[in-house]
PDB file of N, CA, C and O in Angstrom:
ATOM      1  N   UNK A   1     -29.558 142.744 153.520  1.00  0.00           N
ATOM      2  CA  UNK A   1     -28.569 143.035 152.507  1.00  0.00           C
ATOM      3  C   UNK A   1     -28.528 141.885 151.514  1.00  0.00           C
ATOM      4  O   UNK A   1     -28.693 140.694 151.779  1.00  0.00           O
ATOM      5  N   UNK A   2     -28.261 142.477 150.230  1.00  0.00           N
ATOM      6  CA  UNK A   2     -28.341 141.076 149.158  1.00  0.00           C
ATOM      7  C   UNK A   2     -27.055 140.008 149.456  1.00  0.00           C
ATOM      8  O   UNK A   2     -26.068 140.124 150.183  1.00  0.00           O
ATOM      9  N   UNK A   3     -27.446 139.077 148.693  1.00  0.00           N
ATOM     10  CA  UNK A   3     -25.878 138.410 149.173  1.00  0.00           C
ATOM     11  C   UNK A   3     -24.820 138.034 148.280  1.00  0.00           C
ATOM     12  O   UNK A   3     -24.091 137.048 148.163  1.00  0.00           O
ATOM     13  N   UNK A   4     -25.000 139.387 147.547  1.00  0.00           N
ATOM     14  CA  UNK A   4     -23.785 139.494 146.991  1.00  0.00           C
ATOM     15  C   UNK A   4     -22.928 140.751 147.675  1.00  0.00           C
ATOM     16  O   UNK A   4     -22.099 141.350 146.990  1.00  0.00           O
ATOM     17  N   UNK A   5     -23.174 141.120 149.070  1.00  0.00           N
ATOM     18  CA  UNK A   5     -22.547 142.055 149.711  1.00  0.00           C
ATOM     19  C   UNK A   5     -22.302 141.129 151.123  1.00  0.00           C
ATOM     20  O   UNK A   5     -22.454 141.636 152.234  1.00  0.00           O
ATOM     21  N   UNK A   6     -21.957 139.902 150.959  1.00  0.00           N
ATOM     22  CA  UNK A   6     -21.593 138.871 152.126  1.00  0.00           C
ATOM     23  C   UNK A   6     -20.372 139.777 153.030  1.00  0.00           C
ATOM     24  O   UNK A   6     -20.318 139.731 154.259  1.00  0.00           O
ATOM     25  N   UNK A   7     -19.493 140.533 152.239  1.00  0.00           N
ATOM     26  CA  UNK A   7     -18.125 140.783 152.590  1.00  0.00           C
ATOM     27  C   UNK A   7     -18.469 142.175 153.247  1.00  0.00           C
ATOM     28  O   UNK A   7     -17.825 142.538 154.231  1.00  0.00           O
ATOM     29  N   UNK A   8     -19.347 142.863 152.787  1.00  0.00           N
ATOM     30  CA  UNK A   8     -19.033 144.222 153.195  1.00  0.00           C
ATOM     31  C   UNK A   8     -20.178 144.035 154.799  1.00  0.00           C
ATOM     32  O   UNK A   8     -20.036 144.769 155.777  1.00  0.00           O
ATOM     33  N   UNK A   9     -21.191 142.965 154.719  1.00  0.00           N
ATOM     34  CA  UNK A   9     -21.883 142.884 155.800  1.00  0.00           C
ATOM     35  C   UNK A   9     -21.051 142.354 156.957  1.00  0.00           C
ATOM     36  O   UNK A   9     -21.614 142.655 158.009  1.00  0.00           O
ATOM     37  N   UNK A  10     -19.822 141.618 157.180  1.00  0.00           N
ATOM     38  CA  UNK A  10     -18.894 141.120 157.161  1.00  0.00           C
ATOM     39  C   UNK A  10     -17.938 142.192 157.865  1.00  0.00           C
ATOM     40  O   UNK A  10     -17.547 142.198 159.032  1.00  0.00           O
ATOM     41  N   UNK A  11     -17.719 142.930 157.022  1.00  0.00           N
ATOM     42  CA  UNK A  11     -16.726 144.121 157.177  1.00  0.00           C
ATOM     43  C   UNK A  11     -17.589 145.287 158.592  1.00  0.00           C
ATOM     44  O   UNK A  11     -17.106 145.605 159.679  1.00  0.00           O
ATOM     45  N   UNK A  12     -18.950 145.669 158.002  1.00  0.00           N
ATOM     46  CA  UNK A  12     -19.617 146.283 158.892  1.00  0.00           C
ATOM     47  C   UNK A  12     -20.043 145.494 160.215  1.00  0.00           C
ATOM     48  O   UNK A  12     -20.994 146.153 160.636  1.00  0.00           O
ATOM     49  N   UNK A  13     -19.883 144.680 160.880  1.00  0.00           N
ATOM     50  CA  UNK A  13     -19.924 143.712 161.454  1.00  0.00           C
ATOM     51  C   UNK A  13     -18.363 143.960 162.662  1.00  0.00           C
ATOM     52  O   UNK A  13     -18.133 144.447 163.769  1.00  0.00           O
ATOM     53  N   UNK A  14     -17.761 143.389 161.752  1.00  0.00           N
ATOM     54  CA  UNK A  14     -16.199 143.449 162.013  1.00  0.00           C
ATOM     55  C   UNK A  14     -16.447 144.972 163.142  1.00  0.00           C
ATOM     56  O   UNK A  14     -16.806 145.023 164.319  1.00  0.00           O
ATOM     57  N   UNK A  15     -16.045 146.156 162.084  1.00  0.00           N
ATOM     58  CA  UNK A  15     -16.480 147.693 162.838  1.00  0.00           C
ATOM     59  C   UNK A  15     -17.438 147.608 163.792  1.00  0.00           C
ATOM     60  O   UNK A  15     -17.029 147.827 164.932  1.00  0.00           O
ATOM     61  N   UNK A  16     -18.719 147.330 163.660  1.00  0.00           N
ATOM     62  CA  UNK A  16     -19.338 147.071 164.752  1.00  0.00           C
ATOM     63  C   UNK A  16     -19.207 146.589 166.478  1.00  0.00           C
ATOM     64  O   UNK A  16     -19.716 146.858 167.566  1.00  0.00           O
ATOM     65  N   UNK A  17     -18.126 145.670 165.855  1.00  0.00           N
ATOM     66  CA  UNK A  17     -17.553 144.832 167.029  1.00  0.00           C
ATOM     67  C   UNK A  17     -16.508 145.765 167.989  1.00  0.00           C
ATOM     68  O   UNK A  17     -16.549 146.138 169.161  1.00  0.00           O
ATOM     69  N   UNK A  18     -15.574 145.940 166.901  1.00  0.00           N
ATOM     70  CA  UNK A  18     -14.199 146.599 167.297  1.00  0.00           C
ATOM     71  C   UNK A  18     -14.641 148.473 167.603  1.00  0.00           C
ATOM     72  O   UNK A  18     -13.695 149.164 167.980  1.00  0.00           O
ATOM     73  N   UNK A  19     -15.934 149.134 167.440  1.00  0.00           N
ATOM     74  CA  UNK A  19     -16.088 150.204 168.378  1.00  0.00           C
ATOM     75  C   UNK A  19     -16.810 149.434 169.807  1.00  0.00           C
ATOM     76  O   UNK A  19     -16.632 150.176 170.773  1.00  0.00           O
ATOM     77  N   UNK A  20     -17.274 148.651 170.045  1.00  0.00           N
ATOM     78  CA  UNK A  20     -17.529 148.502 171.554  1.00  0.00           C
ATOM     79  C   UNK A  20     -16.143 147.553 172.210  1.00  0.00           C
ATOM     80  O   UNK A  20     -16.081 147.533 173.439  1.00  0.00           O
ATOM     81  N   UNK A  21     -15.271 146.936 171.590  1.00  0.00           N
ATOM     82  CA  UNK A  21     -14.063 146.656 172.053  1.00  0.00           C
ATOM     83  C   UNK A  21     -13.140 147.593 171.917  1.00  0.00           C
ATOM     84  O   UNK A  21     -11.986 147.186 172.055  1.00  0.00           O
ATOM     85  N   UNK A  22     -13.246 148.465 171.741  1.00  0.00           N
ATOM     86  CA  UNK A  22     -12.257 149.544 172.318  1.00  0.00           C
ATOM     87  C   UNK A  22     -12.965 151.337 173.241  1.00  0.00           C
ATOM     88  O   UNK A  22     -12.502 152.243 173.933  1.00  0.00           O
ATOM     89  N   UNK A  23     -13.943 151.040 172.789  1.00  0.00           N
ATOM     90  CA  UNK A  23     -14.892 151.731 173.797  1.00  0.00           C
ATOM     91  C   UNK A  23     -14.671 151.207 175.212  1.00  0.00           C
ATOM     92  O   UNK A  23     -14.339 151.938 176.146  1.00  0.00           O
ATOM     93  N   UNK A  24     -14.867 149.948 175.305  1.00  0.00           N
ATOM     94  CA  UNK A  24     -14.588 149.015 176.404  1.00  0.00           C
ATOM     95  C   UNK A  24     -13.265 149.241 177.051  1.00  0.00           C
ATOM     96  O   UNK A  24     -12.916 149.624 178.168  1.00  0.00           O
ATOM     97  N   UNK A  25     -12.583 148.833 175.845  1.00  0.00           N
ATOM     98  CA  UNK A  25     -10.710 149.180 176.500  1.00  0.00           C
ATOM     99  C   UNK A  25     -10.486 150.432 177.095  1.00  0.00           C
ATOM    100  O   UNK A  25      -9.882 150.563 178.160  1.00  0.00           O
ATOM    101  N   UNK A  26     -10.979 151.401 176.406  1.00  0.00           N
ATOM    102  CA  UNK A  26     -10.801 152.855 177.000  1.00  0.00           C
ATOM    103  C   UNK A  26     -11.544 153.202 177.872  1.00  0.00           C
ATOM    104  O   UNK A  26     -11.604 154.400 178.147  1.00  0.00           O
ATOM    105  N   UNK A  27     -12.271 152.330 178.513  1.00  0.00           N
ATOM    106  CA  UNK A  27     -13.035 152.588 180.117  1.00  0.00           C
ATOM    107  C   UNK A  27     -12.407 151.673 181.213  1.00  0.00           C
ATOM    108  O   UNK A  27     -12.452 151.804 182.436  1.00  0.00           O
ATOM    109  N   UNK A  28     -11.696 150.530 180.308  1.00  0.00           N
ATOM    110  CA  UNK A  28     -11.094 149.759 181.177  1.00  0.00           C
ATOM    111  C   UNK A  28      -9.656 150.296 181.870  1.00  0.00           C
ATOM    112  O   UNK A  28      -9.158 150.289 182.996  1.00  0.00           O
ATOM    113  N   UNK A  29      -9.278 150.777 180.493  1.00  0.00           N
ATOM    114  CA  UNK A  29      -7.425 151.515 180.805  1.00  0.00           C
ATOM    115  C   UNK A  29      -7.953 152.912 181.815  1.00  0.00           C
ATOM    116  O   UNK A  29      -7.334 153.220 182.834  1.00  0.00           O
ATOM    117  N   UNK A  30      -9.169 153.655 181.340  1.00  0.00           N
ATOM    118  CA  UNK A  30      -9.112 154.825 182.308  1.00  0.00           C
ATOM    119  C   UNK A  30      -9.447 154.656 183.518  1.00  0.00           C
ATOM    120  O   UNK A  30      -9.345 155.704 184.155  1.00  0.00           O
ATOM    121  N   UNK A  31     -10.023 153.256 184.478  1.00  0.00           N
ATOM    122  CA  UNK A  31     -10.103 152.851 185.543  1.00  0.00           C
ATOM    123  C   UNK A  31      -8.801 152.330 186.098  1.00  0.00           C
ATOM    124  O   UNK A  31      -8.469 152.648 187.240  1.00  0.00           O
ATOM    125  N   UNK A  32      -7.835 151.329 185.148  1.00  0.00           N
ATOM    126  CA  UNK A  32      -6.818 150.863 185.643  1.00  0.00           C
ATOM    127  C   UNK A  32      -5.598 152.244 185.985  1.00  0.00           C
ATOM    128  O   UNK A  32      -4.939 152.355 187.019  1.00  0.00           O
ATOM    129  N   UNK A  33      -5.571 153.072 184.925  1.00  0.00           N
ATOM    130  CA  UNK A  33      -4.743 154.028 184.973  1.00  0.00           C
ATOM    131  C   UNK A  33      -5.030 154.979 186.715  1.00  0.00           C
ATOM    132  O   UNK A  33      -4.349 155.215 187.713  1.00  0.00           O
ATOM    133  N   UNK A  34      -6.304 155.236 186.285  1.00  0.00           N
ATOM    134  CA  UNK A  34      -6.766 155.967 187.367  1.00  0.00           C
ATOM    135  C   UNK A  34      -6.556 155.444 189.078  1.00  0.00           C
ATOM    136  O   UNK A  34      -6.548 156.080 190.131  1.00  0.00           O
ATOM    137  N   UNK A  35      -6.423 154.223 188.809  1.00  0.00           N
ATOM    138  CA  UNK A  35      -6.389 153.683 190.512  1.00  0.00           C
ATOM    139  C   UNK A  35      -5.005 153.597 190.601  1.00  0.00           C
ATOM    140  O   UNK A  35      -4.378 154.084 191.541  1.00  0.00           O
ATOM    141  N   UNK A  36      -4.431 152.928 189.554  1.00  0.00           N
ATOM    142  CA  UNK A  36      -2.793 152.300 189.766  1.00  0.00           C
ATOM    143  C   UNK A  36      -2.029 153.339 188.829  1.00  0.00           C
ATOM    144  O   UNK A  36      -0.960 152.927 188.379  1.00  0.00           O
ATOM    145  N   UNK A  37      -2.422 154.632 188.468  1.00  0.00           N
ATOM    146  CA  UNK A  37      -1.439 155.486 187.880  1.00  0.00           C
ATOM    147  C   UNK A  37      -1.148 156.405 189.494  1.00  0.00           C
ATOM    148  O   UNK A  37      -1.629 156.045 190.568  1.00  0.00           O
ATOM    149  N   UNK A  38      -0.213 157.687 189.285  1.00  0.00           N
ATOM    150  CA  UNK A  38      -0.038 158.525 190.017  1.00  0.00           C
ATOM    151  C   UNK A  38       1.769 158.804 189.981  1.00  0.00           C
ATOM    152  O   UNK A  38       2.398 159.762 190.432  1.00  0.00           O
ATOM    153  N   UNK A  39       2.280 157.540 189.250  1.00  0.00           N
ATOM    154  CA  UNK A  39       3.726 157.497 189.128  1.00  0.00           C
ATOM    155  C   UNK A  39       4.172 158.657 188.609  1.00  0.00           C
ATOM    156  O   UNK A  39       3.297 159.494 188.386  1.00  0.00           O
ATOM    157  N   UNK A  40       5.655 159.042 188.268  1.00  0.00           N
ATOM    158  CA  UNK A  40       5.862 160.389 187.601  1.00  0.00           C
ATOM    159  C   UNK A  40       5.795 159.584 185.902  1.00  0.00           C
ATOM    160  O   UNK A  40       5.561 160.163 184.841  1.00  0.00           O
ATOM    161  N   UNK A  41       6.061 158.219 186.097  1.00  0.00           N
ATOM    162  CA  UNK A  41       5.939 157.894 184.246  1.00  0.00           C
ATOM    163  C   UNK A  41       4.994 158.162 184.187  1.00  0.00           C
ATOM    164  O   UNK A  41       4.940 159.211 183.544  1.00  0.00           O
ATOM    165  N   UNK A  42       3.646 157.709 184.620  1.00  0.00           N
ATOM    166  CA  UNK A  42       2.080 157.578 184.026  1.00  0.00           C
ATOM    167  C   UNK A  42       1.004 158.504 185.741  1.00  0.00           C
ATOM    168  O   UNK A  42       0.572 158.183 186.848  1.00  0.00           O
ATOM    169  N   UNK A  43       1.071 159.482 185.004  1.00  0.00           N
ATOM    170  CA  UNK A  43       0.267 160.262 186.435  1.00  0.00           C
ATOM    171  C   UNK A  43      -0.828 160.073 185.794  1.00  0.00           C
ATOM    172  O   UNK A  43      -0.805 159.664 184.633  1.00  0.00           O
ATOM    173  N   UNK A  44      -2.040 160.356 186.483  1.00  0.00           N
ATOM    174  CA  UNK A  44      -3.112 159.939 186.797  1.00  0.00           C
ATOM    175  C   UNK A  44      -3.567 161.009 185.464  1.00  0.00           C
ATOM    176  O   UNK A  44      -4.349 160.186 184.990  1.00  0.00           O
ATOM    177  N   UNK A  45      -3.627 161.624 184.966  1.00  0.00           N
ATOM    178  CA  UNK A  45      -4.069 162.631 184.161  1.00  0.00           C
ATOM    179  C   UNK A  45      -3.919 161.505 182.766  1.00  0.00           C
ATOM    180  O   UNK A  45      -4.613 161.463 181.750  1.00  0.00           O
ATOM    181  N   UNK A  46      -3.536 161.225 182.897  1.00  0.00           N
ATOM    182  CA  UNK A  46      -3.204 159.941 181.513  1.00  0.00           C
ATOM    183  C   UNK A  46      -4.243 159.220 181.491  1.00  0.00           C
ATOM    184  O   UNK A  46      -4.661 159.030 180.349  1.00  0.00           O
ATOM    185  N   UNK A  47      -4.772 158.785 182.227  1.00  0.00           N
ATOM    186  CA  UNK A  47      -6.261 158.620 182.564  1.00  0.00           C
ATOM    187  C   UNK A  47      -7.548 158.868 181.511  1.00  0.00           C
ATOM    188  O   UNK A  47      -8.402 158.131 181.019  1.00  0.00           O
ATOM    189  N   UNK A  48      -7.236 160.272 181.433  1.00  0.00           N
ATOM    190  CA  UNK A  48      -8.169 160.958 180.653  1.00  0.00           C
ATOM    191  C   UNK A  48      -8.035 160.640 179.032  1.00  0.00           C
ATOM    192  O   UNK A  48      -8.942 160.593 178.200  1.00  0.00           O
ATOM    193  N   UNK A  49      -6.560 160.432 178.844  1.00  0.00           N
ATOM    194  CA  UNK A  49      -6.310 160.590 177.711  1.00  0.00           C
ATOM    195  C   UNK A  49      -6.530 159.598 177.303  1.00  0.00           C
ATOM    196  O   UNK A  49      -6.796 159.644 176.102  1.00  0.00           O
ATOM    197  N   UNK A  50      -6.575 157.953 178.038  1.00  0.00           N
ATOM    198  CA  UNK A  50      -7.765 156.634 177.879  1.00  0.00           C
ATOM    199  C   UNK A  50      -8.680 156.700 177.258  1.00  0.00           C
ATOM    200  O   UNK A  50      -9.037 156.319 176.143  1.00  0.00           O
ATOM    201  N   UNK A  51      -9.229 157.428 178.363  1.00  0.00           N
ATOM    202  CA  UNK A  51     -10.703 157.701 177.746  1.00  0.00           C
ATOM    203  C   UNK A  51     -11.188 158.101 176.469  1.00  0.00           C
ATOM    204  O   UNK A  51     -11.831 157.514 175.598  1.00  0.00           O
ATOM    205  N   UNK A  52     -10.607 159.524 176.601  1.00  0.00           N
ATOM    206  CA  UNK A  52     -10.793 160.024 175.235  1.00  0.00           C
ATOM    207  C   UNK A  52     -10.310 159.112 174.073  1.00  0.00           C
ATOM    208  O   UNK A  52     -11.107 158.844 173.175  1.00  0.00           O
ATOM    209  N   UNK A  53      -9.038 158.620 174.046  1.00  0.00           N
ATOM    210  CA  UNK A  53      -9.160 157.742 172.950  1.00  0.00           C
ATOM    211  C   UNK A  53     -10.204 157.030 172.499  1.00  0.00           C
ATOM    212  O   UNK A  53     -10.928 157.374 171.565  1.00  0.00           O
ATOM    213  N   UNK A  54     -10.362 155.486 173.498  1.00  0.00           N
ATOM    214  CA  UNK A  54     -11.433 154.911 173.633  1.00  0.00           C
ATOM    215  C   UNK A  54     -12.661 155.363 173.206  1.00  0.00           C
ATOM    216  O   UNK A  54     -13.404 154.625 172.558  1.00  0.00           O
ATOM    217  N   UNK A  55     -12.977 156.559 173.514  1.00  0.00           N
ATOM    218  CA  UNK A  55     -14.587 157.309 172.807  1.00  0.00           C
ATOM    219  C   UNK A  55     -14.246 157.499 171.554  1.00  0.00           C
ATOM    220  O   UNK A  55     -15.087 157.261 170.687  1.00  0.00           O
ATOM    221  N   UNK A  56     -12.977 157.956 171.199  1.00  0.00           N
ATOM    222  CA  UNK A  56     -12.941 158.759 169.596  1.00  0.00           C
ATOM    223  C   UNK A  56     -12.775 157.708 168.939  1.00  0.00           C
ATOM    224  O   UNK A  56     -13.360 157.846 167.865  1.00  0.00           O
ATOM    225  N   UNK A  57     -11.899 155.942 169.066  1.00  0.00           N
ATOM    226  CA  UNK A  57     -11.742 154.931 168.321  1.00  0.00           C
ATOM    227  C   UNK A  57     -13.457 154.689 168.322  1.00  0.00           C
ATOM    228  O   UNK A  57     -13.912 154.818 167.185  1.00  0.00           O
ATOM    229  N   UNK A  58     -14.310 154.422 169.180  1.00  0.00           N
ATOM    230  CA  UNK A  58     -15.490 153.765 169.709  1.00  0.00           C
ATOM    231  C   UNK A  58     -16.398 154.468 168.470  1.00  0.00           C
ATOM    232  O   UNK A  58     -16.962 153.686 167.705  1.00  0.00           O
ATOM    233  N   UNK A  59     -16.577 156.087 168.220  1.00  0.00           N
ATOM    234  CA  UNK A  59     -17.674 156.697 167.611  1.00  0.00           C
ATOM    235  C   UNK A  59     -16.836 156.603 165.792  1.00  0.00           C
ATOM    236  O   UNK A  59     -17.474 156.557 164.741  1.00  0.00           O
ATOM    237  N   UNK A  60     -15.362 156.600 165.920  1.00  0.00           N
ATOM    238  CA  UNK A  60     -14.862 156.400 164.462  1.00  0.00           C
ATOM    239  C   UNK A  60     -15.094 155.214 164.016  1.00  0.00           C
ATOM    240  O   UNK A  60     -15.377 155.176 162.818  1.00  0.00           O
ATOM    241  N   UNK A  61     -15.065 154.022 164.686  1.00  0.00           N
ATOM    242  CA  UNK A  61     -15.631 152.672 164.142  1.00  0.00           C
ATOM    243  C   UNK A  61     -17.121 152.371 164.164  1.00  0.00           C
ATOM    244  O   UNK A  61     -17.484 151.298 163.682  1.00  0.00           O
ATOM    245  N   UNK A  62     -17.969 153.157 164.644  1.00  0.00           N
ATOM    246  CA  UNK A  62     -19.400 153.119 164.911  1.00  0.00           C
ATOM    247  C   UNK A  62     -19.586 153.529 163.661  1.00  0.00           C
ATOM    248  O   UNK A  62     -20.182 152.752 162.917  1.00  0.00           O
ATOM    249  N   UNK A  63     -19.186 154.672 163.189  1.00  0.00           N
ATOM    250  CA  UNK A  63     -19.409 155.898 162.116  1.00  0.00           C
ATOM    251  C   UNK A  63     -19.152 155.115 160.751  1.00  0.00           C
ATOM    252  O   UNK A  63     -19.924 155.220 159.798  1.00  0.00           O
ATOM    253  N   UNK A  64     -17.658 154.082 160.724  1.00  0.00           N
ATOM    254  CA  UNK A  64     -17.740 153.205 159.430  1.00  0.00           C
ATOM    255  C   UNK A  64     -18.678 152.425 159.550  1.00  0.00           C
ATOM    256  O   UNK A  64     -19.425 152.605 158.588  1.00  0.00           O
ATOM    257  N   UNK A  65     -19.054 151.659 160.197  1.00  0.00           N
ATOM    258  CA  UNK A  65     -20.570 150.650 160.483  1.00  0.00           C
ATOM    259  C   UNK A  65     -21.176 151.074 159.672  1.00  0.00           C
ATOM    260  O   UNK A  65     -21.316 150.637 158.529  1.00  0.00           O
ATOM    261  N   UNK A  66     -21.781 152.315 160.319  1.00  0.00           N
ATOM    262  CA  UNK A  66     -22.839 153.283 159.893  1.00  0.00           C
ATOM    263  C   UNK A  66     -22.901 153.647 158.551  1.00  0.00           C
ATOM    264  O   UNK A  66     -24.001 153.872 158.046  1.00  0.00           O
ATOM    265  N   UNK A  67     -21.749 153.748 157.824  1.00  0.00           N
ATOM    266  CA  UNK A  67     -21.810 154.596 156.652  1.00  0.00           C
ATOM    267  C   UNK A  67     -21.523 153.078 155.436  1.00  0.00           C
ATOM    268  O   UNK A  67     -21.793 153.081 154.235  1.00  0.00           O
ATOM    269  N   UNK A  68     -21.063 152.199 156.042  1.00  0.00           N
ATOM    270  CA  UNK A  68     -21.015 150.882 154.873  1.00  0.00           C
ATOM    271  C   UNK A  68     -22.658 150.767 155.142  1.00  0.00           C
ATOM    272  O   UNK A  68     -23.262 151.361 154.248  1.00  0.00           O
ATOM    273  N   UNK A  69     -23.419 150.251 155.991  1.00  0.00           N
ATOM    274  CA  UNK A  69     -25.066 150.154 155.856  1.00  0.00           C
ATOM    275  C   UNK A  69     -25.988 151.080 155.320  1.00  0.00           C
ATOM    276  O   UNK A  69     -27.203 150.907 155.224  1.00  0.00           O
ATOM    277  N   UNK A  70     -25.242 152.224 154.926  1.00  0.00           N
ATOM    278  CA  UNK A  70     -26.048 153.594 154.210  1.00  0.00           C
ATOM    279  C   UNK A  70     -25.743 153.356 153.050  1.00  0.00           C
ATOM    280  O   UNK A  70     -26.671 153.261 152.246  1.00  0.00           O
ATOM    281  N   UNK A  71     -24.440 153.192 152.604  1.00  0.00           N
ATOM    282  CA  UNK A  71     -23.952 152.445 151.382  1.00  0.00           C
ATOM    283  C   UNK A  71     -25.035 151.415 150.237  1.00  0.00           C
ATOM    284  O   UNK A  71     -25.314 151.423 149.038  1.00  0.00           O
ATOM    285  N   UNK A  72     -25.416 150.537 151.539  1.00  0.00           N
ATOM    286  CA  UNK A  72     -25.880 149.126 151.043  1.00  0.00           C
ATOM    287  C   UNK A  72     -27.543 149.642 151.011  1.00  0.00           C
ATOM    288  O   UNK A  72     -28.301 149.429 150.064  1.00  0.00           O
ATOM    289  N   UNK A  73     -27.886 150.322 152.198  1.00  0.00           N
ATOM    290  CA  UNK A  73     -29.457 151.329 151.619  1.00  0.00           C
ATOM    291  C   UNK A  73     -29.252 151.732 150.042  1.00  0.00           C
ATOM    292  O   UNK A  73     -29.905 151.308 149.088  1.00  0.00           O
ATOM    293  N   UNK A  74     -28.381 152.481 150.031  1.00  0.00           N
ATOM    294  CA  UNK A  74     -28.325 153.390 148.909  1.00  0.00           C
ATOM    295  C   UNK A  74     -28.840 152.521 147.501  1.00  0.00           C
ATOM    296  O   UNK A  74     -29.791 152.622 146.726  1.00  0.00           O
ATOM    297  N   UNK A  75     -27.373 151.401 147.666  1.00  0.00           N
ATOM    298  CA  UNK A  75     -27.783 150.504 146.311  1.00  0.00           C
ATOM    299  C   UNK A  75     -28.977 150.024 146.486  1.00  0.00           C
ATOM    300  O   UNK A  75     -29.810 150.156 145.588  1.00  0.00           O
ATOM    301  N   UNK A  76     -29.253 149.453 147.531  1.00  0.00           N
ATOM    302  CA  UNK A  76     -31.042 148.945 147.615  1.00  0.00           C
ATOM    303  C   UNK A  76     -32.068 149.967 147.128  1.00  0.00           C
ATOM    304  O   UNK A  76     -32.889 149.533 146.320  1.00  0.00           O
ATOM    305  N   UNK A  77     -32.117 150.660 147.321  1.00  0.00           N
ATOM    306  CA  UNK A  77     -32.772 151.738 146.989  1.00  0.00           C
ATOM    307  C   UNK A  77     -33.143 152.039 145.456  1.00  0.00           C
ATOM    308  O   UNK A  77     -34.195 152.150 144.827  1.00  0.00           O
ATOM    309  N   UNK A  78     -31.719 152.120 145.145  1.00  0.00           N
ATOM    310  CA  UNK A  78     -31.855 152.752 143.677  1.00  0.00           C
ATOM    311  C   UNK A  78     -32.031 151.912 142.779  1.00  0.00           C
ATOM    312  O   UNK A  78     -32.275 152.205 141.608  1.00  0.00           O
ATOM    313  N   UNK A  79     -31.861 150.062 143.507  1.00  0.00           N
ATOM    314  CA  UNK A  79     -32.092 149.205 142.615  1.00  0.00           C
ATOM    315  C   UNK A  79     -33.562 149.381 142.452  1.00  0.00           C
ATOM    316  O   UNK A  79     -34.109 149.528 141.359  1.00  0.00           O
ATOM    317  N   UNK A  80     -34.268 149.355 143.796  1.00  0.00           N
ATOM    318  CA  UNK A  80     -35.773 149.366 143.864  1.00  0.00           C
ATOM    319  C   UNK A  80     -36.399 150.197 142.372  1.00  0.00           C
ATOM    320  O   UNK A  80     -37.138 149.817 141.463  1.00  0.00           O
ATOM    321  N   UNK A  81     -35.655 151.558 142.678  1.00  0.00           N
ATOM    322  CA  UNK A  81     -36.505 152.358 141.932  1.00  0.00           C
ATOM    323  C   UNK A  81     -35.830 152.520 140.295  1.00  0.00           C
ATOM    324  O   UNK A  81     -36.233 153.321 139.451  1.00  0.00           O
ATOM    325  N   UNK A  82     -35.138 151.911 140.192  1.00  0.00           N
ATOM    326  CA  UNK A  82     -34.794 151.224 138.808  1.00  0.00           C
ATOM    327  C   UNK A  82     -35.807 150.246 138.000  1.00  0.00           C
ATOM    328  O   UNK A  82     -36.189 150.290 136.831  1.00  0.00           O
ATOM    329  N   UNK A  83     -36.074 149.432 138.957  1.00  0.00           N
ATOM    330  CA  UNK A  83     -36.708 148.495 138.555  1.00  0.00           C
ATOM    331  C   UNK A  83     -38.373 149.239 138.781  1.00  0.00           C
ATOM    332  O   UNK A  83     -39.322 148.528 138.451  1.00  0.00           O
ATOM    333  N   UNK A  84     -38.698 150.798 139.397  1.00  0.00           N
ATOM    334  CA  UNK A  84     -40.300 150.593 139.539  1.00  0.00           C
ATOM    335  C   UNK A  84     -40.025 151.402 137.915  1.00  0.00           C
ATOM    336  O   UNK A  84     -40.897 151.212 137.067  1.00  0.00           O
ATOM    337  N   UNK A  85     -38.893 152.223 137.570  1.00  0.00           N
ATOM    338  CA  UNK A  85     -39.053 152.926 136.517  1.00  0.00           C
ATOM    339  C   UNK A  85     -39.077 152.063 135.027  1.00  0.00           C
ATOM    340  O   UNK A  85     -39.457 152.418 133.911  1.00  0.00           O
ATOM    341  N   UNK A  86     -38.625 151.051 135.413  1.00  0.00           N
ATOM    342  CA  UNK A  86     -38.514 150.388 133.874  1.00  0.00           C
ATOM    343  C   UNK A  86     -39.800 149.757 133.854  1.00  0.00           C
ATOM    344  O   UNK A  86     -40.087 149.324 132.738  1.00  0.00           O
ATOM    345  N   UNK A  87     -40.702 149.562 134.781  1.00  0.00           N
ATOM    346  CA  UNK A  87     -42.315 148.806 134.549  1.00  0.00           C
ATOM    347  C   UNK A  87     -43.254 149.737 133.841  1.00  0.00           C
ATOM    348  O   UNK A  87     -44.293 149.510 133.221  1.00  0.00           O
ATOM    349  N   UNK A  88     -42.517 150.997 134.137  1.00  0.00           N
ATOM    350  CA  UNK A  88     -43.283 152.384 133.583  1.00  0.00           C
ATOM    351  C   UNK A  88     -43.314 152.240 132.185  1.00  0.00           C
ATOM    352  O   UNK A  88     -43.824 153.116 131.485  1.00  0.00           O
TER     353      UNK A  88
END
């Protein structure tokens, strides 16, 4: 990435991080829930609903990653072929 996109590499980075730290959390809470839930506050079925969070935060912060580095293709790209069209 050029480095005048320090911030957004930065930013995608950041996202990067924070879908496997909460991917993480939501395997961690659906193990803790699951052994030490069963109470009538937190029954064991709550469990699930860990999880699922955890996956849906995990693939929604993967997905911004993903789409700021398609971003930064994009401009690369079109700078490229800016510059093959003006040699023309």
């Amino acid at each position: 990435m050029a480095e005048k996109y320090k911030v957004l590499e930065l930013l995608r980075k950041t996202f990067k991080i924070l879908a496997f730290v909460s991917g993480g959390l939501g395997i961690v809470f659906f193990i803790i829930i699951l052994i030490a839930g069963g109470t009538p506050e937190t029954p064991r079925a709550t469990s699930l609903l860990a999880l699922a969070l955890g996956v849906i935060y995990f693939i929604s912060f993967y997905t911004i990653s993903e789409v700021l580095l398609l971003f930064s293709d994009i401009e690369e790209n079109t700078r490229k072929t800016k510059e093959l069209l003006e040699r023309k």
